[in-house]
VOGU-3710 file (C-alpha; in Angstrom, 3 decimals, decimal comma):
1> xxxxxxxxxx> 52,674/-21,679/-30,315  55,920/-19,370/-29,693  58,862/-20,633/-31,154  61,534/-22,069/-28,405  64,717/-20,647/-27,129  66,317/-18,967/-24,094  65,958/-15,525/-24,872  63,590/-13,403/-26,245  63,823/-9,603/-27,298  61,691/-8,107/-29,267
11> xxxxxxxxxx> 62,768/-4,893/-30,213  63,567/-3,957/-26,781  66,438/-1,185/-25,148  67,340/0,533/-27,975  69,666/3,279/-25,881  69,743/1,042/-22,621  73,653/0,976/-21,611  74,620/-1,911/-19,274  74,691/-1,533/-15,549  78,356/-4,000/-15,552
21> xxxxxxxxxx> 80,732/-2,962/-18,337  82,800/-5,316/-20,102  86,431/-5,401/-18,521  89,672/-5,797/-20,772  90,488/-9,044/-21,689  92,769/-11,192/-19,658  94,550/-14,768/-20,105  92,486/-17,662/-20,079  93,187/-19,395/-16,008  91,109/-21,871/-14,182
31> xxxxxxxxxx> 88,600/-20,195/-12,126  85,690/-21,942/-9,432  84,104/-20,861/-6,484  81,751/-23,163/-3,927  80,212/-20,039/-2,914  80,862/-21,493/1,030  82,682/-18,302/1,783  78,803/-16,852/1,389  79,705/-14,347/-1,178  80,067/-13,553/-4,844
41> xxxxxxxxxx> 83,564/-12,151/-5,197  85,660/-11,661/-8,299  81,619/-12,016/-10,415  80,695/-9,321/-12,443  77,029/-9,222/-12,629  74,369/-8,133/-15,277  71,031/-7,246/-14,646  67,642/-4,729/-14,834  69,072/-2,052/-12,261  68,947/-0,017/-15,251
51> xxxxxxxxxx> 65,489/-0,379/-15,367  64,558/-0,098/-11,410  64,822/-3,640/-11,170  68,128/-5,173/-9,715  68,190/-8,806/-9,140  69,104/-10,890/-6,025  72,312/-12,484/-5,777  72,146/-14,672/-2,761  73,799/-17,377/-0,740  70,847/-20,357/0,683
61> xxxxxxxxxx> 72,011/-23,296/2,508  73,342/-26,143/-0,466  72,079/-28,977/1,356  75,413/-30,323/2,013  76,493/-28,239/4,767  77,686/-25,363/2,712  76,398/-22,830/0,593  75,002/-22,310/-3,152  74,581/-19,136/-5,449  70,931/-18,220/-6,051
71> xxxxxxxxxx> 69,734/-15,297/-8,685  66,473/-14,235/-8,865  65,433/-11,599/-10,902  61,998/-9,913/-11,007  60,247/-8,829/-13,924  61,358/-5,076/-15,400  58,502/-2,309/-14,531  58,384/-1,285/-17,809  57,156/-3,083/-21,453  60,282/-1,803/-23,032
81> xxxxxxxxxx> 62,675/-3,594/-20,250  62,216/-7,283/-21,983  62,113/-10,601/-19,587  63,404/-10,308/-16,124  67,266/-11,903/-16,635  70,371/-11,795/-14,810  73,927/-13,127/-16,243  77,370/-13,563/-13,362  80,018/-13,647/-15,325  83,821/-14,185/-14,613
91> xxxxxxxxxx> 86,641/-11,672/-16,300  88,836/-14,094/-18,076  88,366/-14,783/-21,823  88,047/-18,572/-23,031  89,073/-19,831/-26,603  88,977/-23,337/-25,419  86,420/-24,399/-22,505  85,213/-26,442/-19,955  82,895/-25,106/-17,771  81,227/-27,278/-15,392
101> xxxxxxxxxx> 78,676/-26,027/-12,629  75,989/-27,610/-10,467  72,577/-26,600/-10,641  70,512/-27,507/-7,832  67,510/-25,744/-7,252  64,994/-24,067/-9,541  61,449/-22,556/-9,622  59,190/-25,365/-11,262  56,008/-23,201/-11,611  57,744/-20,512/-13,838
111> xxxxxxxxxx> 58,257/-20,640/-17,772  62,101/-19,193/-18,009  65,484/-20,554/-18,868  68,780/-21,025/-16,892  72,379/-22,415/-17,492  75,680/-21,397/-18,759  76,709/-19,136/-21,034  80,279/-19,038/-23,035  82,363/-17,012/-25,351  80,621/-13,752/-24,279
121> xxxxxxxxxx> 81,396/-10,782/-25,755  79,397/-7,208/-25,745  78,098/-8,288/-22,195  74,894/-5,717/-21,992  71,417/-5,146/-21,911  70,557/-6,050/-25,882  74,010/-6,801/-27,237  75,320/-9,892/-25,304  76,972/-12,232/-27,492  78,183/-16,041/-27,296
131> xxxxxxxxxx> 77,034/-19,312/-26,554  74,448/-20,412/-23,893  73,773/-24,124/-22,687  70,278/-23,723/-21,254  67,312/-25,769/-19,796  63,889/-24,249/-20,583  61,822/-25,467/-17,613  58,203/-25,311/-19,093  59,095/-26,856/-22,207  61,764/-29,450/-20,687
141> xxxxxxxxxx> 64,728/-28,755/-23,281  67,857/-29,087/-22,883  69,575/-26,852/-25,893  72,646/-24,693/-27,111  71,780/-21,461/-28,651  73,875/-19,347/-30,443  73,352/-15,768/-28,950  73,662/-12,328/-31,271  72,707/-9,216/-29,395  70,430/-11,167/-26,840
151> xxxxxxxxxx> 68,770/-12,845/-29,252  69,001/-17,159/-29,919  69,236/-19,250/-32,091  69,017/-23,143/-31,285  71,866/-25,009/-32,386  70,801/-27,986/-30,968  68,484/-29,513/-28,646  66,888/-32,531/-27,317  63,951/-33,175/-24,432  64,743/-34,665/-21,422
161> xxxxxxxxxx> 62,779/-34,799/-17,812  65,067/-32,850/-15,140  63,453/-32,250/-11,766  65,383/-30,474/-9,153  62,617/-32,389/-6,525  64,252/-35,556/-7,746  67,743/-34,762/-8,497  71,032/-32,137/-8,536  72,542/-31,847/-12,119  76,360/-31,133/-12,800
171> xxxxxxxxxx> 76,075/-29,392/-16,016  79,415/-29,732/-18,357  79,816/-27,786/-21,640  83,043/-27,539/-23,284  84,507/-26,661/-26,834  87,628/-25,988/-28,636  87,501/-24,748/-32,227  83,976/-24,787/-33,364  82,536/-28,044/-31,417  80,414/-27,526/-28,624
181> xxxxxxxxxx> 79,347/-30,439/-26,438  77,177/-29,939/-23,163  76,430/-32,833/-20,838  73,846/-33,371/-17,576  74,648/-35,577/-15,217  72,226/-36,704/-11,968  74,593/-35,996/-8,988  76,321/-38,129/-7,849  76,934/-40,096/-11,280  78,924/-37,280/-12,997
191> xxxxxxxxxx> 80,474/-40,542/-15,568  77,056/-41,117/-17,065  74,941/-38,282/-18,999  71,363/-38,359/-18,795  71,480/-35,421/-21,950  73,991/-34,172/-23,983  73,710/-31,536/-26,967  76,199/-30,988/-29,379  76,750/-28,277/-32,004  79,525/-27,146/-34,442
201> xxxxxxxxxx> 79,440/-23,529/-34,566  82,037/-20,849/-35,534  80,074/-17,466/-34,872  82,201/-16,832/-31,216  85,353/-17,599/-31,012  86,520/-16,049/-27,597  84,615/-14,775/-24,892  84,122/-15,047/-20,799  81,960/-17,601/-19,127  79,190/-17,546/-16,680
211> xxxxxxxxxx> 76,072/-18,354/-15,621  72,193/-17,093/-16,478  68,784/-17,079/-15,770  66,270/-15,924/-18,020  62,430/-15,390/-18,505  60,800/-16,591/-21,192  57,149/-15,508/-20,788  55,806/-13,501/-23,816  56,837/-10,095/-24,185  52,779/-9,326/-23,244
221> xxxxxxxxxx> 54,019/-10,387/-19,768  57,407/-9,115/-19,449  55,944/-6,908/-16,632  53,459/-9,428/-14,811  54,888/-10,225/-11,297  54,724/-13,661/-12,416  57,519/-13,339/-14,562  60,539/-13,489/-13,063  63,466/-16,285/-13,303  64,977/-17,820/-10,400
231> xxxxxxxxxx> 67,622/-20,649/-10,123  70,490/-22,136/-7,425  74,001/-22,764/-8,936  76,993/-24,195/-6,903  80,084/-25,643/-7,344  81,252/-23,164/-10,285  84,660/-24,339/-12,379  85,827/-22,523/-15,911  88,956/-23,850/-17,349  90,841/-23,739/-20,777
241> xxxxxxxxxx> 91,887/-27,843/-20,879  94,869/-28,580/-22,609  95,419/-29,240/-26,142  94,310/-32,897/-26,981  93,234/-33,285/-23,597  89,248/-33,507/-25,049  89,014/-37,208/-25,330  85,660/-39,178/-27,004  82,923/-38,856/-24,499  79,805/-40,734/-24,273
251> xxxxxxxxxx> 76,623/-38,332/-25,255  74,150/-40,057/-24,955  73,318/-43,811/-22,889  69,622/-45,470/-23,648  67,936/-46,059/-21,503  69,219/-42,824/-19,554  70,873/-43,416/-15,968  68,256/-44,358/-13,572  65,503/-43,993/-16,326  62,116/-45,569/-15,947
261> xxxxxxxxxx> 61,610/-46,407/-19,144  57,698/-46,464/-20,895  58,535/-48,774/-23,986  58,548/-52,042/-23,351  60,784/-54,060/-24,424  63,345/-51,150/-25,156  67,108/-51,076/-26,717  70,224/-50,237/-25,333  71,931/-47,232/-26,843  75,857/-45,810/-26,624
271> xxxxxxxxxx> 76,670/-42,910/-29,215  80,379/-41,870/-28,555  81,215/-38,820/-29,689  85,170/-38,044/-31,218  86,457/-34,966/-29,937  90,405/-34,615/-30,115  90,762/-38,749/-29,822  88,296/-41,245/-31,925  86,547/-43,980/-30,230  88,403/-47,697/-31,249
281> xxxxxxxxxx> 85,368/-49,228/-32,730  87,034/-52,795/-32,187  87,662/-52,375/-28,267  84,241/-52,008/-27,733  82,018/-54,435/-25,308  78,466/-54,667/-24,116  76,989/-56,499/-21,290  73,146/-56,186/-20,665  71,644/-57,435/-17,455  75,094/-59,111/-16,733
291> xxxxxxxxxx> 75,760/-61,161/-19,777  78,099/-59,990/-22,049  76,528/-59,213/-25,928  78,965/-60,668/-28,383  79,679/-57,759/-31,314  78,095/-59,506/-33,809  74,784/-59,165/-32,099  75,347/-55,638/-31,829  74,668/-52,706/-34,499  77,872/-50,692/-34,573
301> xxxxxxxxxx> 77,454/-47,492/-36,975  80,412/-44,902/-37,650  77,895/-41,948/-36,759  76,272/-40,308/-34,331  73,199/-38,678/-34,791  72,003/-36,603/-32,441  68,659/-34,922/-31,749  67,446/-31,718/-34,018  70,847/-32,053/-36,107  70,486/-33,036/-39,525
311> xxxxxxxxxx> 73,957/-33,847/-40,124  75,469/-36,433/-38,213  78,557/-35,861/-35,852  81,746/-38,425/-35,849  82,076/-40,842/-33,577  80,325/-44,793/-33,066  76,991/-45,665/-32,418  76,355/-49,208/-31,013  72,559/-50,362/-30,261  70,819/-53,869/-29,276
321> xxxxxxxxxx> 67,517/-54,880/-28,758  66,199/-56,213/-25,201  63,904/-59,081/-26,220  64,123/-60,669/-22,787  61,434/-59,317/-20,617  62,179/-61,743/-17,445  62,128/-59,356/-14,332  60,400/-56,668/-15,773  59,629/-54,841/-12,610  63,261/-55,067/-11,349
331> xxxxxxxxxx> 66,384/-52,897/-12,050  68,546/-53,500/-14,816  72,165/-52,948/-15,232  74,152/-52,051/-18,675  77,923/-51,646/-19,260  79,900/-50,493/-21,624  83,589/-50,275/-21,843  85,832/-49,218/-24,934  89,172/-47,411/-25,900  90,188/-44,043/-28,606
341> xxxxxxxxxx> 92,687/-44,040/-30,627  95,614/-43,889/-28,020  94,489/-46,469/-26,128  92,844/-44,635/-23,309  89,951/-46,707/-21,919  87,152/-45,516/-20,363  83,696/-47,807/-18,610  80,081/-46,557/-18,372  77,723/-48,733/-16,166  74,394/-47,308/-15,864
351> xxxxxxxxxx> 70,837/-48,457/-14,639  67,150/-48,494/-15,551  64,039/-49,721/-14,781  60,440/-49,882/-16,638  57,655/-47,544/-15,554  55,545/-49,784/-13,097  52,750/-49,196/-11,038  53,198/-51,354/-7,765  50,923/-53,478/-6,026  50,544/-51,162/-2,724
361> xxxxxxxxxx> 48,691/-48,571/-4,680  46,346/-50,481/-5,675  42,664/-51,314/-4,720  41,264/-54,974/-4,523  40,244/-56,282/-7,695  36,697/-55,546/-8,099  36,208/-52,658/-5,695  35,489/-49,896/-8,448  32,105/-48,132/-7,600  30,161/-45,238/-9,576
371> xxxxxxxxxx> 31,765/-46,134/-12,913  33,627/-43,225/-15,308  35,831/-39,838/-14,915  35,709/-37,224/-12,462  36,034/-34,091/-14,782  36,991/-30,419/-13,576  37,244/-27,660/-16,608  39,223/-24,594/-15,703  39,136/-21,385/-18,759  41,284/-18,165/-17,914
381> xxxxxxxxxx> 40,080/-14,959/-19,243  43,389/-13,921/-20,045  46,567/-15,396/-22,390  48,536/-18,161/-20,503  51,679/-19,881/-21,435  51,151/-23,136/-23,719  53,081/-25,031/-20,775  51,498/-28,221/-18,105  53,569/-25,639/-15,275  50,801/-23,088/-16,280
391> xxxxxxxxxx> 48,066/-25,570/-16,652  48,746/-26,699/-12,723  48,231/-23,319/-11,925  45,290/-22,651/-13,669  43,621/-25,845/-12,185  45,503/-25,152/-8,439  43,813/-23,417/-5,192  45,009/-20,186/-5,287  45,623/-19,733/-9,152  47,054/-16,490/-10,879
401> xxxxxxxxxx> 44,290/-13,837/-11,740  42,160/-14,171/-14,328  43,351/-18,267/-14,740  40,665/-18,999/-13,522  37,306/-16,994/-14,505  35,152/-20,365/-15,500  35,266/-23,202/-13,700  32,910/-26,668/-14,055  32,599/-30,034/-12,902  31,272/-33,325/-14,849
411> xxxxxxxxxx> 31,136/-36,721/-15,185  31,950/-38,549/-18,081  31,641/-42,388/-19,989  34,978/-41,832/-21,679  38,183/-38,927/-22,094  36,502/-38,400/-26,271  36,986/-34,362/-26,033  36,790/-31,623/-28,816  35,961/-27,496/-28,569  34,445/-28,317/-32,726
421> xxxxxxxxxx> 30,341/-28,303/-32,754  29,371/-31,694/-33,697  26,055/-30,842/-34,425  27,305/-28,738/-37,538  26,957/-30,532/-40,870  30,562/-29,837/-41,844  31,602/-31,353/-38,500  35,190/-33,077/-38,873  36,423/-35,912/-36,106  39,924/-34,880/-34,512
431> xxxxxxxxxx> 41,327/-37,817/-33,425  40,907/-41,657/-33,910  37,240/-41,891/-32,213  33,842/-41,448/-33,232  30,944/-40,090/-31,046  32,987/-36,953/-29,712  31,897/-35,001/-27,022  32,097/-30,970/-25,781  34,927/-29,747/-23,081  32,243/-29,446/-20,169
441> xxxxxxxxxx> 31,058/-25,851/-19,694  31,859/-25,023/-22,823  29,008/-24,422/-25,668  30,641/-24,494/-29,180  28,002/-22,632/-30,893  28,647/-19,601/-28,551  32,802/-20,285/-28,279  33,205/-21,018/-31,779  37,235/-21,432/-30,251  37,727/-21,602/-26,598
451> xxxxxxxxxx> 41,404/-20,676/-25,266  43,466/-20,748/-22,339  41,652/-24,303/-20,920  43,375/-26,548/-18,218  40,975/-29,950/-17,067  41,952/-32,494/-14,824  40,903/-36,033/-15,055  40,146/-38,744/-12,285  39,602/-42,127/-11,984  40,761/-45,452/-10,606
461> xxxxxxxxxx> 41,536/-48,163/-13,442  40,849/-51,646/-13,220  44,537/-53,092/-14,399  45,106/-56,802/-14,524  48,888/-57,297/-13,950  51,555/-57,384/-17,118  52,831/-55,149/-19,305  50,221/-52,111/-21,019  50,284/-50,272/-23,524  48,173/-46,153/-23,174
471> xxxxxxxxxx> 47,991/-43,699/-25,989  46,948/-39,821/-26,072  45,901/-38,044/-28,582  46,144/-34,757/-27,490  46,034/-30,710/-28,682  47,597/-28,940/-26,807  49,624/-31,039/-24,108  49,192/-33,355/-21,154  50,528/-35,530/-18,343  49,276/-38,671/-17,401
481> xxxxxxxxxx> 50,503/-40,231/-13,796  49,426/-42,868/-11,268  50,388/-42,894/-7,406  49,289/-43,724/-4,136  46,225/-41,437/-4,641  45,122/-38,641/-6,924  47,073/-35,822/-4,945  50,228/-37,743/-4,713  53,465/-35,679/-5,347  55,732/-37,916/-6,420
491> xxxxxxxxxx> 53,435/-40,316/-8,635  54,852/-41,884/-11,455  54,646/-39,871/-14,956  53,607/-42,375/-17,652  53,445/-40,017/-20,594  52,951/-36,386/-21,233  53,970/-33,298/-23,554  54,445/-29,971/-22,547  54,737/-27,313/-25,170  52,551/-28,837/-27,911
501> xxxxxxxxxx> 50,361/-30,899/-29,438  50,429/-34,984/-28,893  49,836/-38,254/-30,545  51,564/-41,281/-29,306  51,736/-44,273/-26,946  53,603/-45,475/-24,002  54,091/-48,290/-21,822  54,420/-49,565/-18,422  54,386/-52,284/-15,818  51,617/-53,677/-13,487
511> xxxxxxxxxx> 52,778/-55,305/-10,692  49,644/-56,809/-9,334  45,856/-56,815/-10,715  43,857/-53,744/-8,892  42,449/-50,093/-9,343  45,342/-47,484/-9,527  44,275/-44,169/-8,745  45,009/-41,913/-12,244  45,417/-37,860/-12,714  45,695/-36,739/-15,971
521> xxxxxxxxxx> 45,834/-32,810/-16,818  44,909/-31,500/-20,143  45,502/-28,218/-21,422  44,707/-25,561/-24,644  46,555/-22,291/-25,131  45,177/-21,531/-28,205  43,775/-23,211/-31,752  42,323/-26,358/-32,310  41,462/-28,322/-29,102  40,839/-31,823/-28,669
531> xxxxxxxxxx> 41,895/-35,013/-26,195  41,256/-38,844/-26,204  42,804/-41,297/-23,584  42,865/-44,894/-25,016  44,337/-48,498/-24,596  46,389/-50,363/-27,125  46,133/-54,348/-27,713  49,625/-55,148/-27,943  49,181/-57,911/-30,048  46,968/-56,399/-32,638
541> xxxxxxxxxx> 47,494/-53,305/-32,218  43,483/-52,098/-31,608  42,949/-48,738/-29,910  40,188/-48,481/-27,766  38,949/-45,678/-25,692  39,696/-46,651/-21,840  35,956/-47,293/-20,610  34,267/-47,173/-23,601  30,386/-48,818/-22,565  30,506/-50,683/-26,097
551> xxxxxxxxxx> 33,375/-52,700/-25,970  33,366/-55,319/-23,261  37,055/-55,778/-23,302  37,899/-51,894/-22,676  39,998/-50,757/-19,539  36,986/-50,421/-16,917  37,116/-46,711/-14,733  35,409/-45,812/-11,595  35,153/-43,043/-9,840  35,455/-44,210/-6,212
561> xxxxxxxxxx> 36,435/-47,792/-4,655  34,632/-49,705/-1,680  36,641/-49,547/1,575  39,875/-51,677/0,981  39,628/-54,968/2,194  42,160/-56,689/4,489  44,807/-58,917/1,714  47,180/-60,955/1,786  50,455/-61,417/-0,395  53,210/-63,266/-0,503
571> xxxxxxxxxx> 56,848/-64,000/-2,531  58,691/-66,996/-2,937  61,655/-64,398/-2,259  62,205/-60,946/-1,490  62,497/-58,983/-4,787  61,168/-55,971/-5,870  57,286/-56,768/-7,417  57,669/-60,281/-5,639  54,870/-59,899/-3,668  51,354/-61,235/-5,204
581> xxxxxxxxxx> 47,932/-61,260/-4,030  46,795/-64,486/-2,546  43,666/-65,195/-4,016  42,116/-67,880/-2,014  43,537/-66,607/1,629  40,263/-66,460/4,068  40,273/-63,356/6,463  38,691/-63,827/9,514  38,566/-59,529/11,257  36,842/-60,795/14,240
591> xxxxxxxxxx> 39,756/-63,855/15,179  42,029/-61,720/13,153  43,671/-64,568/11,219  44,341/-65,078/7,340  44,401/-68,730/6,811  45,735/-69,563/3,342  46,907/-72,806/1,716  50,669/-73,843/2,277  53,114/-73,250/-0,602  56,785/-74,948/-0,424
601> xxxxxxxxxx> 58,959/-74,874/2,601  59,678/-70,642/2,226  57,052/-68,227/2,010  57,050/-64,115/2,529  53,910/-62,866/3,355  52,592/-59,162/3,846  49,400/-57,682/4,827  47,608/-54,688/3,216  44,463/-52,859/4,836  42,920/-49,761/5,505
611> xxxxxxxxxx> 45,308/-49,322/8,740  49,005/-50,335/9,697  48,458/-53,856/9,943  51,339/-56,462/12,167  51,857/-60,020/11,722  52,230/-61,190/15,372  52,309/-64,650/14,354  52,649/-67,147/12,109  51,163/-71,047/12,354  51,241/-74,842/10,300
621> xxxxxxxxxx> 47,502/-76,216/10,845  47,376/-79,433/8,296  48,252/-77,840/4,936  47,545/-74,212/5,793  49,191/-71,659/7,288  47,464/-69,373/9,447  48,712/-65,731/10,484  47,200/-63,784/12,921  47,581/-60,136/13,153  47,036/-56,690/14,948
//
């Protein structure tokens, strides 16, 4: 496993000059640029022209009517070039910062880095200097490195989920003296961070501001095509804010904005972080779901501790406990309002909701057929990145070469995986599970230790509705998701870890008893290898292996379902996850009716089938209501 960061050299350009040279330093002013006037005027660029390869500065549509600034730079042709990169940069020099800049766009199936970089000084190939607030892609951090001749070191960094499918991020970083705060927001909240990283560092003091992209690929692929970076900015600003004008600023809100959350019941979180003003810990007040949380209910601390930092920044803290789990599959709203020290006030309101699979993607209750996992095993012959972006490559149609020299297909009871040979006397379990089986394909006694493996899972679970609880245990890293079917795009994540190894648990919300359709990709760069999938009692805490033959209680998997019935739900009202099956409705396909007993004087109802189905109409007979449909 590679260490992380946004730039890698290793030893590279010794005599390379730069193909921009630095310009004389001017006064700090305010500086944007939309990029609407289609061009990149007034930027001073930095790329591998020196090396034969320039990179593309261009101008795509922003979505919004105007335009946005893309670069894309392809790998160098030569090993001594490094990773394909590309800074713009502005000429004025910043003591004191805020840069803000949208990013909108980027390449999801590439391992690189991309973001903003401050206080730059030596601006060339191999001696580039400063600050850089970066997202690495593959590995989903969000981090400030402190840059010496091209080379990082992380300052700070926590994980978050950013998808440019999903959302468009304002980015935020500013600093005076040596504190350095950088803030996402999910256009168009730009009041409530879904990340923040913050770092005191003193190494640059002065420098000009920009933006990047970077590679970050081994430097054994610095030359493969595959390696270039490629991002879409817009809506640039740089600005040296007034003395004292740096007020506390929430850095971090729990659940994040919009978050669907996979630990049920959770706790709200504020950390407030003092900049030139302290947060008043006395104005502060909390309202969850709409009631307002008296302070003595609440833990207040005079800290805030943020991700990877060992020593905890100033500012307040304040935390409570959910333990109401009413409405778990709608949304829920927090608020937070409070004052600093000069009586400036300032409100967050934010949203979340808990992972839930809903009702429409399910299957009837007991139409699981051909029980177990649908298994494909995919081994490259060549190194890959320890990342799930290059383990959907590996297992996708048209993969890279080489990611895909061994391919198989199984079946199998239960997801109880390790490369070790459990014949051999010295044989050690991995995880928490006895009665291990091979990866599929591979033979341990002639692999002693496989590499470079991607597998992806299938099956539909039999889920009764409520609140579960899944664990992996997992080397190297996974992704676990349910939609509408096995191929869908946009199906919910319920847990996964790029980057590494895994051992943990998450939870989430079933709407209605059925079999959900379940993907779940596993991958190996290198090392040990291993993977279980299991269920947690969440009472008494028991793992068990989802479909595990010898315990009758065990989550039940199947392979296929019959062809979906015709069903009925209904709601007493229209919320979201109102809607329930009605168990004892009677279809009649050749009348086309559902009759089902009457319940109170207002009733929704809804039809699911294997077609668009209509309700034309809608009858009292006795005590039942009967619905016919087209």
């Amino acid at each position: 496993m590679r260490t992380k960061g946004c730039l890698t050299l290793e030893g590279l350009f010794a005599g390379f000059t730069a193909t921009a040279l630095a310009v004389s330093a001017t006064t700090a002013r305010a500086q944007s640029d939309d990029f609407n006037d289609g061009n990149d005027a007034g930027w001073q660029k930095l790329d591998l022209s020196v090396v034969g390869r320039p990179a593309t500065f261009s101008f795509p549509d922003d979505g919004t009517g105007g335009k946005a600034y893309r670069i894309l730079t392809p790998a160098p042709p030569v090993p001594d070039g490094g990773p394909a990169r590309a800074f713009s940069y502005q000429p004025s020099d910043y003591t004191r910062f805020s840069v803000a800049v949208d990013i909108i766009n980027w390449d999801r199936t590439v391992d690189h880095a991309f973001g903003i970089l401050v206080r730059a000084t030596g601006i060339g190939l191999g001696s580039t200097d400063g600050y850089v607030m970066n997202y690495n892609s593959a590995d989903g951090d969000l981090q400030i490195n402190e840059v010496a001749g091209e080379n990082p070191t992380t300052v700070a960094e926590v994980a978050v989920p950013l998808d440019p499918i999903q959302n468009r991020y304002r980015w935020v970083f500013t600093g005076y003296n040596d504190n350095l705060v950088g803030q996402v927001f999910a256009l168009p909240d730009t009041n409530n961070p879904v990340a923040a990283v913050v770092a005191n560092e003193s190494q640059h003091p002065s420098g000009k501001a920009g933006i990047f992209v970077f590679n970050r690929e081994s430097a054994a692929l610095y030359t493969d095509p595959g390696s270039y970076a490629d991002a879409t900015f817009d809506n640039y600003s740089a600005n040296a804010p007034a003395a004292g004008s740096l007020r506390a600023t929430v850095v971090e809100l729990g659940p994040r904005p919009r978050e669907e959350v996979r630990s049920v019941p959770t706790t709200v979180k504020v950390a407030i972080l003092n900049r030139e003003t302290d947060v008043n810990a006395n104005s502060i007040a909390l309202s969850v779901g709409g009631t307002v949380i008296p302070n003595a209910n609440l833990t207040i601390t005079s800290e805030v501790v943020m991700p990877n930092n060992a020593v905890p920044f100033p500012g307040i803290t304040v935390s409570y406990p959910i333990t109401n789990l009413a409405g778990l599959g709608g949304t829920h709203t927090n608020r937070i309002t409070f004052q600093d020290n000069t009586g400036f006030g300032q409100t967050n309101e934010w949203t979340f909701t808990y992972a839930t699979l809903h009702g429409t993607n399910a299957a009837a209750p007991g139409s699981g057929v051909n029980p177990g996992f649908s298994v494909r095993l995919v081994q490259a012959s060549v190194a890959t990145a320890n990342s799930l972006t290059r383990a959907e490559q590996q297992l996708g149609t048209n993969p890279p070469p080489n990611y895909a020299a061994f391919t198989t297909n199984a079946l199998a009871n239960v997801i109880n995986y390790t490369q070790k040979d459990t014949n051999d006397l010295g044989y050690v379990e991995d995880g928490y599970f006895a009665a291990e089986i091979n990866f599929p394909g591979i033979d341990p006694t002639v692999q002693t230790d496989p590499n470079d493996l991607a597998m992806e899972i299938l099956a539909y679970l039999e889920l009764p509705a409520g609140v579960h609880t899944f664990g992996v245990r997992s080397d190297d890293g996974f992704k676990l998701s349910s939609g509408a079917g096995f191929a869908d795009p946009t199906a919910l994540v319920l847990g996964q870890r790029t980057g590494g190894t895994f051992d943990g648990i998450f939870d989430f919300v079933v709407e209605q008893a059925g079999l959900y359709p379940f993907r779940m990709v596993w991958y190996e760069r290198g090392g040990g290898a291993h993977v279980e999938l299991f269920s947690v009692n969440r009472t008494t805490a028991e793992k068990t292996l989802v479909n595990d033959p010898g315990v009758p209680s065990a989550i039940k998997a199947y392979r296929g379902v019959s062809a979906p019935a015709i069903v009925l739900e209904s709601s007493a009202v229209l919320i979201a996850g109102g809607f329930a099956t009605e168990s004892g409705a009677t279809v009649d396909t050749v009348a086309k009716t559902v009759t089902v007993a009457r319940s109170g004087n207002q009733r929704f109802y809804r039809l699911r089938g294997p077609t668009a189905l209509s309700i034309k109409a809608i009858q009292i007979s006795g005590g039942n209501v009967v619905l016919t449909y087209e």
